[in-house]
C-alpha positions as CSV (number, residue, x, y, z in Angstrom):
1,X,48.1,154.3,18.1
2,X,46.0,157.4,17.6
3,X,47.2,159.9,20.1
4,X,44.5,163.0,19.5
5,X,42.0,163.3,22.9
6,X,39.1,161.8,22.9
7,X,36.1,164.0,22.9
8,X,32.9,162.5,24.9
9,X,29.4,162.3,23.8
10,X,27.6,163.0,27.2
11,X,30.0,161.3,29.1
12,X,30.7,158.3,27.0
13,X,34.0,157.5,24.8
14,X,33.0,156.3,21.4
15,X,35.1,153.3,19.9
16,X,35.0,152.7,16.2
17,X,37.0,150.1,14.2
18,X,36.5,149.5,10.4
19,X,36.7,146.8,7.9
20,X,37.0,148.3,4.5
21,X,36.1,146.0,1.0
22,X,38.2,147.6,-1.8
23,X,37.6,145.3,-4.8
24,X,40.6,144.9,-6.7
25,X,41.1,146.2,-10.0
26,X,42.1,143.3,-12.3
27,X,40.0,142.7,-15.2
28,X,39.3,139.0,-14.3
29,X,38.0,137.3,-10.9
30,X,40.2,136.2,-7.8
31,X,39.8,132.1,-8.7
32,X,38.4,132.3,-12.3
33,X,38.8,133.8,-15.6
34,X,35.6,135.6,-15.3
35,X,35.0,139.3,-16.2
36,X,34.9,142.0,-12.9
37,X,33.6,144.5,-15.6
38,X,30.2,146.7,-14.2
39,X,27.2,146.8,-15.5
40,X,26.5,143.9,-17.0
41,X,23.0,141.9,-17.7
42,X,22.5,140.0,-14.2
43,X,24.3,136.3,-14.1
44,X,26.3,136.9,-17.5
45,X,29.5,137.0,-15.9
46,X,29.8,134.3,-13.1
47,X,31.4,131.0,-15.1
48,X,31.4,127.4,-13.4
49,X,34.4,128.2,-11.2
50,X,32.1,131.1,-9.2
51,X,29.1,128.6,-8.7
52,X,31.5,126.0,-7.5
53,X,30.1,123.4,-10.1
54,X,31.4,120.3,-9.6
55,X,34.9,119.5,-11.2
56,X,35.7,122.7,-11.0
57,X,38.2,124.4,-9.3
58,X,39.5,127.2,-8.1
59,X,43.2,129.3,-9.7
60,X,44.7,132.5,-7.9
61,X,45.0,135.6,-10.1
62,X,48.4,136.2,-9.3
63,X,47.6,140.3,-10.4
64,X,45.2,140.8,-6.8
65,X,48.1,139.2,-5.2
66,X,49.7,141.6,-6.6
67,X,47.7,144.4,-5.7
68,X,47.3,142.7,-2.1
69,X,51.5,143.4,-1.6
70,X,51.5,147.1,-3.5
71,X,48.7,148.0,-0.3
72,X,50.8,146.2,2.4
73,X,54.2,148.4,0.9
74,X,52.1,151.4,1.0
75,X,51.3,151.2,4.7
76,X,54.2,149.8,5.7
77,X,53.0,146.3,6.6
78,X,54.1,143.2,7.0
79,X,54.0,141.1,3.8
80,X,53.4,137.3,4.7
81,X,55.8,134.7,3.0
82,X,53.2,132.2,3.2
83,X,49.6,132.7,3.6
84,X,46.6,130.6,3.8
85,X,43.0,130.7,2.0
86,X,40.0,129.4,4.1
87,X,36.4,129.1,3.7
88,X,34.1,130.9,5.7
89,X,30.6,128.6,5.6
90,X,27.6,130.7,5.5
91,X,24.4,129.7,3.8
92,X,22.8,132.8,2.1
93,X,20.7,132.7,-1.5
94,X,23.5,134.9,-3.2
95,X,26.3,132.2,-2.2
96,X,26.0,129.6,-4.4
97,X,29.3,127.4,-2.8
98,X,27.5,127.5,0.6
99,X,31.0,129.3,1.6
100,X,33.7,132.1,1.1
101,X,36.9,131.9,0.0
102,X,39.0,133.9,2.4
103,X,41.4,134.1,4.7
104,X,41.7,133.9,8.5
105,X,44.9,132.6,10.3
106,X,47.4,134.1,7.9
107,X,46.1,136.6,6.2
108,X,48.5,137.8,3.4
109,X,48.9,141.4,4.6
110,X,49.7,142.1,8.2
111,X,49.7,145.2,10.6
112,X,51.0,148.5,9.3
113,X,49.2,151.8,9.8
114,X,47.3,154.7,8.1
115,X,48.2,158.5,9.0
116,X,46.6,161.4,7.9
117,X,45.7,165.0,9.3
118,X,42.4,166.2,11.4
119,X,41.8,169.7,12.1
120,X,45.3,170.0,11.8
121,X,46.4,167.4,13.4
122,X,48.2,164.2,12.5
123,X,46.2,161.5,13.2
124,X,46.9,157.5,13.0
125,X,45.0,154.3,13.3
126,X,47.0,150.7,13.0
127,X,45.9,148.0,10.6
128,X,45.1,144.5,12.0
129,X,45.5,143.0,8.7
130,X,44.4,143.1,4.8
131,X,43.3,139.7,3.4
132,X,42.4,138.6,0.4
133,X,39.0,137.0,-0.5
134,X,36.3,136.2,-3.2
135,X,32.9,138.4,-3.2
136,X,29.5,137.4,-3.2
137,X,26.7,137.9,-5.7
138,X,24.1,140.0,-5.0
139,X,20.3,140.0,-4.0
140,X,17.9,142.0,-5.7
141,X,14.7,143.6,-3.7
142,X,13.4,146.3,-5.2
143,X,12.1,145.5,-8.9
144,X,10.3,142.2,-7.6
145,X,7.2,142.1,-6.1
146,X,7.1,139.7,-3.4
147,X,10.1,137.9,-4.8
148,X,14.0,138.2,-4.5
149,X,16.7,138.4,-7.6
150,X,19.6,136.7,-7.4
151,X,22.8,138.2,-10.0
152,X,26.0,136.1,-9.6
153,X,28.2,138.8,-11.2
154,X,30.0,139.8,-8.6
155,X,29.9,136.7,-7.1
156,X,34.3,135.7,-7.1
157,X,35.4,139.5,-7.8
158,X,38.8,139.9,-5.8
159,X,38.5,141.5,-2.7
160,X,40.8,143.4,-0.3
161,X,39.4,143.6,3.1
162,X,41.3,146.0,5.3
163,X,40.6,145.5,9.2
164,X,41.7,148.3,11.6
165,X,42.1,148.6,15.5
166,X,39.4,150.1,17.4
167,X,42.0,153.4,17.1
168,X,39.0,155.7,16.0
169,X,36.5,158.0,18.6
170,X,34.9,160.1,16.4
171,X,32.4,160.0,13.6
172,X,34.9,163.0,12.1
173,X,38.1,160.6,12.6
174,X,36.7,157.7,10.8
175,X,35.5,159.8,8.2
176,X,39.5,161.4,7.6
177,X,40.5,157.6,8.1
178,X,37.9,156.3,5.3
179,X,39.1,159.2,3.1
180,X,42.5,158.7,3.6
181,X,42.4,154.8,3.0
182,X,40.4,155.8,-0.5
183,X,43.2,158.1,-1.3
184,X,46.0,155.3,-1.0
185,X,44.2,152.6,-2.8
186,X,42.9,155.0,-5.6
187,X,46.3,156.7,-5.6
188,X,48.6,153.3,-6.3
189,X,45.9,151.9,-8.7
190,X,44.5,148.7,-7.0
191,X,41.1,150.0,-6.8
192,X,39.3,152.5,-8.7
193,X,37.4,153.9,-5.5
194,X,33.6,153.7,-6.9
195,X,31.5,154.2,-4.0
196,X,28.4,154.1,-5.6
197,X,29.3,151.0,-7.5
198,X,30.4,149.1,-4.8
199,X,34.2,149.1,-5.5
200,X,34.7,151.0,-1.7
201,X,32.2,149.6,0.4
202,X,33.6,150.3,4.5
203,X,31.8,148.6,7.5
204,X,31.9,150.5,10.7
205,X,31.8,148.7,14.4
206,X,30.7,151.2,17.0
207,X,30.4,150.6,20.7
208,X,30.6,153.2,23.4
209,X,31.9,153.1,26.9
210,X,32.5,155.0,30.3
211,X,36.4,156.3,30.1
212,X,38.6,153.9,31.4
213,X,36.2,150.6,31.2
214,X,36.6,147.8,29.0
215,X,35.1,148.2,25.6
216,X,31.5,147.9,24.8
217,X,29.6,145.5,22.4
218,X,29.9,146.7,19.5
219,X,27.5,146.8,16.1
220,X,28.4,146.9,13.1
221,X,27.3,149.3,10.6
222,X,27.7,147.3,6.9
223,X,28.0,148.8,3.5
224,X,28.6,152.5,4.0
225,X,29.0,154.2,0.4
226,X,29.2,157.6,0.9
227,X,31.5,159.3,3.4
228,X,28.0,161.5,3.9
229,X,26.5,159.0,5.1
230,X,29.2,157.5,7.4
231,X,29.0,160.0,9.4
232,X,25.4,160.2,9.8
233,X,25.0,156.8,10.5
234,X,28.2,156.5,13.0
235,X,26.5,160.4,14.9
236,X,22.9,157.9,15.0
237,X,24.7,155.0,16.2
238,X,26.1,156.3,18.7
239,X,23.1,158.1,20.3
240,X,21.2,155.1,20.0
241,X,23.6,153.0,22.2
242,X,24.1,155.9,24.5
243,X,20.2,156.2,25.3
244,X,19.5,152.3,25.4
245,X,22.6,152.2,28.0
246,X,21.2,155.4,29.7
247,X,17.5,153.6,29.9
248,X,18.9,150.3,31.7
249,X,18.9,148.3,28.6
250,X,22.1,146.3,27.5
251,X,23.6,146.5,23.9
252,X,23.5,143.2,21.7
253,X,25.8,142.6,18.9
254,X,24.2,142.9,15.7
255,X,24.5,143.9,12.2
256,X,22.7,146.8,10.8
257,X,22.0,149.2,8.2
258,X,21.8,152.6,7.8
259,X,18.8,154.2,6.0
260,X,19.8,157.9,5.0
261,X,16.1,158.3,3.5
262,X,15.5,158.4,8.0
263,X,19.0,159.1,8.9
264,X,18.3,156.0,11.4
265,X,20.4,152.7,11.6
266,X,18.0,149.3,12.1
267,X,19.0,145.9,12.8
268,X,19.5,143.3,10.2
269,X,20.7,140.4,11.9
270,X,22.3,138.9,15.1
271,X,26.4,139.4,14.2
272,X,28.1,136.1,13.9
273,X,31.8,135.3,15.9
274,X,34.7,133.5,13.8
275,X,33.3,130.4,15.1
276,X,30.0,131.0,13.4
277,X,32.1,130.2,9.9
278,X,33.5,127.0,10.7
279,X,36.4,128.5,8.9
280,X,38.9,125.8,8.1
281,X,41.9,125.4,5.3
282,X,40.1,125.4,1.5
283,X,41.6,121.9,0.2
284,X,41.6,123.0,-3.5
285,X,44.3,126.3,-2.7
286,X,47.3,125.3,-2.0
287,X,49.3,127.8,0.6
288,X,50.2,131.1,-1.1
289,X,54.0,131.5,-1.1
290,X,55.7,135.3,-2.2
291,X,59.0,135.1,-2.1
292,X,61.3,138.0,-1.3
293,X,62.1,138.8,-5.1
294,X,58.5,138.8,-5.8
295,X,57.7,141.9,-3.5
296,X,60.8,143.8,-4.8
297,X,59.7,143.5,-8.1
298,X,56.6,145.3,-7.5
299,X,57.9,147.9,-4.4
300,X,60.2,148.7,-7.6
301,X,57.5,149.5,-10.3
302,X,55.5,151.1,-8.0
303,X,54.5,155.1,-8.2
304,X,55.3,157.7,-5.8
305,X,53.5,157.0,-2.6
306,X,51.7,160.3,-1.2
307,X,53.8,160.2,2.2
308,X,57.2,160.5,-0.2
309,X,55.6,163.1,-2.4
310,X,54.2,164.8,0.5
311,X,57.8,164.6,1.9
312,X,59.4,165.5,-1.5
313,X,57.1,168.9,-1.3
314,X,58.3,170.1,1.5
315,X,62.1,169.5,1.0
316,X,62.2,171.0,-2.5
317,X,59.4,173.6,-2.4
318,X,60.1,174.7,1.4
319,X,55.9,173.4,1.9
320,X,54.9,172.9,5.7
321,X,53.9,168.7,6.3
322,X,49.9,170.2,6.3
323,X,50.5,172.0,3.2
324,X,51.9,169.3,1.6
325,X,49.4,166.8,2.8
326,X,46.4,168.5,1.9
327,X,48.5,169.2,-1.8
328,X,48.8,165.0,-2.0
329,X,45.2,164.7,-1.5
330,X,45.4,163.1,-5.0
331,X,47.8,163.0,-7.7
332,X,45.8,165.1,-10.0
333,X,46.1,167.2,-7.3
334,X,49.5,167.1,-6.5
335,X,50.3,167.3,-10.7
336,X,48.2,170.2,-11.0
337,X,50.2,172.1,-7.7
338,X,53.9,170.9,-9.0
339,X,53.1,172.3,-12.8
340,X,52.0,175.8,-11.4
341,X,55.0,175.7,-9.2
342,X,57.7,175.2,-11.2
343,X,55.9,177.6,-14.4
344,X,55.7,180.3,-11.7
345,X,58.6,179.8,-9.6
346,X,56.2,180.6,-6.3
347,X,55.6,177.3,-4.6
348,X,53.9,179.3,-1.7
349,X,51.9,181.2,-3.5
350,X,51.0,178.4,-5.6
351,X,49.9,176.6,-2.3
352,X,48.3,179.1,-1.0
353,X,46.0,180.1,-4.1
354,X,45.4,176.0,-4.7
355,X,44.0,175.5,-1.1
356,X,42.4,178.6,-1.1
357,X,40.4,180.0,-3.9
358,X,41.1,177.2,-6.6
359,X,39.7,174.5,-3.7
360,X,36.9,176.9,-3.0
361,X,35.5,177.0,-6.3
362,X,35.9,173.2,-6.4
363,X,34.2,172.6,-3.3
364,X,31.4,174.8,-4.7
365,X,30.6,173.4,-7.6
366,X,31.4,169.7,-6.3
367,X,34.0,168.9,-9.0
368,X,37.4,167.7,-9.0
369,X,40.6,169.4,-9.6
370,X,40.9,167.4,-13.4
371,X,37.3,169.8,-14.0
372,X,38.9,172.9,-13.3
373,X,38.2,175.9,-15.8
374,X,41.8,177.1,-15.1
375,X,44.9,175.1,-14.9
376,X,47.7,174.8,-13.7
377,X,49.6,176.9,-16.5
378,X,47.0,180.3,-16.3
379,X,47.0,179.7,-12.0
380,X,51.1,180.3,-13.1
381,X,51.1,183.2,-14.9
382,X,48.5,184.8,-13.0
383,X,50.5,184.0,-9.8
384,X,53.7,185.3,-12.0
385,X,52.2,188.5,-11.8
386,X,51.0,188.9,-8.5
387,X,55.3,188.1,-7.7
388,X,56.3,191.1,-9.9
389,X,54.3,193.9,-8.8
390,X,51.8,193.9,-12.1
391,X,48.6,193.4,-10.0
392,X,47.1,193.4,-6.4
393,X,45.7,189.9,-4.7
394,X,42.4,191.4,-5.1
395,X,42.9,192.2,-8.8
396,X,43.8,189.0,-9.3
397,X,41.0,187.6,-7.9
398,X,39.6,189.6,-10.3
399,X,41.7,188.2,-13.0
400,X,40.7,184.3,-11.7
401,X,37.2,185.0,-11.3
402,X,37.4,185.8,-15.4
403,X,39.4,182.8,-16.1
404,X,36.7,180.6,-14.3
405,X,34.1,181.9,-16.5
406,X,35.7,181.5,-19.7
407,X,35.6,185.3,-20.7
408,X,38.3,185.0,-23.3
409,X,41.9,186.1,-23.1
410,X,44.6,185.1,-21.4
411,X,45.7,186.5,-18.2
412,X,48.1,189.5,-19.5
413,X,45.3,190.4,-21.8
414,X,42.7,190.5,-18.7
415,X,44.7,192.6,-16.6
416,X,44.8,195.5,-19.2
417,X,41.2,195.2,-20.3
418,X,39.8,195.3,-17.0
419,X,42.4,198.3,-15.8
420,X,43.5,195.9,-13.4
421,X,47.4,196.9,-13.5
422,X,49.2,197.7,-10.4
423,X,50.7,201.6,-10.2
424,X,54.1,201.0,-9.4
425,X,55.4,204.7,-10.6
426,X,56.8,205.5,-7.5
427,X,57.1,209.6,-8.7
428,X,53.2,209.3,-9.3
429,X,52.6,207.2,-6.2
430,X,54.5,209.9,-4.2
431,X,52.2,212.6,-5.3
432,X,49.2,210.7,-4.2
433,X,51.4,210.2,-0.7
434,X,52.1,213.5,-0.2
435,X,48.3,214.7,-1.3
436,X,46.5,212.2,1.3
437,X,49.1,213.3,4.2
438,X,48.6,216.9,3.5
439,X,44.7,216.1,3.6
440,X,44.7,214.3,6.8
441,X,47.3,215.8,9.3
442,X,45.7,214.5,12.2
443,X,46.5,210.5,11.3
444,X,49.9,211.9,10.4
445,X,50.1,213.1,14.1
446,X,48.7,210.3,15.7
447,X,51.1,207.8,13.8
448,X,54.1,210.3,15.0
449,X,52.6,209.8,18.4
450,X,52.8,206.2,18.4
451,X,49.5,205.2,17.2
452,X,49.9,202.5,14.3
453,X,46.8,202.5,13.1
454,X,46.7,205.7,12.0
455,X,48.9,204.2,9.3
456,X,46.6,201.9,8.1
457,X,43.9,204.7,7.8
458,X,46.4,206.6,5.2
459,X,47.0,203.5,3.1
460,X,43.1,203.2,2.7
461,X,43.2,206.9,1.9
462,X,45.7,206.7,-1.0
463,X,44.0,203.2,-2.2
464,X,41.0,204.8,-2.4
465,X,43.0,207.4,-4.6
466,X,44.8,205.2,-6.5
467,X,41.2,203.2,-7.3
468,X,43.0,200.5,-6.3
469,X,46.0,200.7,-7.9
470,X,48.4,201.0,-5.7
471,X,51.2,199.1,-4.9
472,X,50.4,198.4,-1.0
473,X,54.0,197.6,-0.3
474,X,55.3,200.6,-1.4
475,X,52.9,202.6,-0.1
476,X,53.6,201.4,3.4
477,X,57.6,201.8,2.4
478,X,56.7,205.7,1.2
479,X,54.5,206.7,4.1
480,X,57.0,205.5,6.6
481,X,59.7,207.3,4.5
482,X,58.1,210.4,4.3
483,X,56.6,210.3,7.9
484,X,59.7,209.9,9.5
């Protein structure tokens, strides 16, 4: 269970749970031999097996089972020998069956948990469950005047739907958690993470309470995809339920949406219980069985989870857990840190430098690591020579700043056309030394008397000497020399 403090929004804790849709990424649908591809004219991919025709019926793709297992050995859930597929009966113009294939008793993945990091600190919410179920198609507004579109495209594409406890009191924590969750399913494959096209789609329930009293009624926020607009809609929310409360009205579970033109969530619909669905055992699945062997198979072709890479970092490249955390954020990521690690030899550095200026160029020009105008091998040898002395932090800052813009060269060749090389002479560093301390006798007093910063004073004086040139370390190494 989460253990971070809750913080309270004028004197109320806020609960939020979420239920996460990552459609799966196999190339056909859950129960038919339909394409999942994107983009396609409306109702040119949804075959007789999607509209439930008669006769037909419906086949597992054994690759979202797959998928279903490689999430459940990811967060260290329980996988389910035997699972069961249900309908859920709703009647809506985009559901042509009348129902949902889902699951509800059994699902197929059960428990585990997600961790990740929040202003430092670890955070972690437990997972209820993650079934497997069919999508539905989709209704169309917006190009028909006074009339509704119906595209059956998506209508059977394999879903994942991840349920969490109401572990989460913050619009911030769900936001880490959502990212996080994107991370792991992006990271092992099973779902490319498209926000915008609907492959990441998360649901938020938010209620709020007095500390210590049972929880609220909750609403549920549906089909949040962007984690901007999460958080707006989760801040909103929440000050909605709080004033309604506040003004002696009680809250009433519903669904809504969010509307980021507004920034303001509005109901869509009263918010149906489990016995709204009338769910009950589909008669044309038979009971999904995965045997032992079966879930080896895949744990044993499965990549590098971030949590063992993360934990890898830090054994052989001495990382801290944050660092190496924040360097799994992705595996283009964590490829781009290892490669400048290992050409440089300076894991630190290389940390350092990759959450620091490389992620705030990134953040700045709101591109990913894989878009970065200098890789992993010129990060290397630039960091190679900040190791041996050849140039200054700031001159290679410098040095990166000309790399980002494409001037040309590599980065020995930038360092001696910009004059950028560190004087490391230590004969001609000590006349500058003794020049500045005959120049300013009164810092050399006050550092004999005790005063450090006088100290820092000289090394500014001989930097501004050297133009820059200087070797700080050894100036701090000759001053105290010579200063006794």
């Amino acid at each position: 269970m989460n253990t971070g403090k809750s913080a309270l929004v004028h004197g109320y804790e806020v609960v939020i749970g979420f239920e996460t849709h990552a459609q799966l990424s196999t190339r056909s649908k859950i129960f038919s031999r339909a394409s999942t591809a994107f983009g396609a004219e409306p109702n040119t991919q949804a075959c007789a097996v999607d509209l439930a025709l008669p006769g037909t019926l419906p086949v597992m793709n054994k690759g979202a089972v797959e998928r279903a297992i490689e999430f459940g050995l990811a967060v260290g859930s329980h996988i389910a020998p035997r699972s069961i597929f249900a309908r859920k009966n709703y009647f809506y113009p985009d559901l042509p069956k009348g129902y949902q294939i889902s699951q509800f008793e059994i699902p197929v993945v059960q428990g585990g948990q997600v961790e990740f990091f929040l202003a430092g600190e670890r955070r972690s919410v437990r997972l209820v469950r993650a079934h497997l179920e069919e999508d539905a198609g989709k209704s169309l507004h917006e190009d028909f005047v006074g009339q509704t579109g119906i595209d059956l495209n998506r209508a059977g594409t394999p879903l994942l739907e991840i349920v969490t406890e109401p572990d989460m009191r913050s619009s911030e924590e769900a936001v880490a958690y959502a990212k996080e969750l994107h991370k792991i399913v992006t990271w092992i494959g099973i779902c490319d993470g498209n926000m915008q096209e609907g492959s990441f789609r998360c649901d938020a329930n938010v209620s709020v309470r007095k500390p210590g009293a049972p929880l609220g009624t909750r609403r549920e926020i549906k089909n949040l995809n962007s984690f901007k607009f999460m958080q707006q809609a989760i801040d909103f929310e929440v000050r909605w339920q709080i004033e309604r409360i506040e003004d002696g009205h009680a809250i009433e579970q519903a669904t809504v949406l969010f509307n980021p033109d507004t920034g303001e969530t509005r109901a869509m619909r009263s918010k149906e219980d489990a016995a709204d669905y009338r769910y009950f055992p589909d008669p044309d699945l038979p009971p999904l069985v995965i045997a032992d062997e079966w879930v080896q198979r895949v744990r044993d072709a499965m990549t590098e989870l971030p949590r063992v890479m993360a934990q890898r970092f830090q054994a052989d490249y001495g990382l801290t857990e944050y660092d190496a955390t924040v360097l799994t954020q992705s595996r283009a990521m964590a490829a781009y840190f290892e490669a400048a690690a290992k050409a440089s030899g300076q894991p630190k550095l290389t940390s350092n430098w990759i959450m620091g200026e490389l992620a705030r160029r990134l953040n700045a020009g709101e591109i990913e690591i894989t878009e970065s105008a200098v890789n992993a091998l010129q990060l290397a040898q630039l960091l190679v020579r900040i190791a041996d002395g050849t140039i200054s932090n700031n001159a290679a800052k410098q040095v990166f700043d000309a790399l980002w813009s494409r001037e040309g060269g590599d980065v020995d060749q930038l360092i001696e056309a910009k004059g950028l090389k560190q004087l490391n002479d230590t004969d001609a560093l000590g006349e500058i030394v003794d020049t500045v301390l005959a120049a300013n006798p009164k810092n050399v007093e006050e550092y004999r008397g005790g005063n450090s910063k006088a100290l820092n004073a000289l090394v500014g004086q001989i930097m501004k000497a050297s133009q820059g040139k200087a070797n700080p370390q050894q100036v701090n190494e000759l001053l105290r020399k010579k200063m006794g």
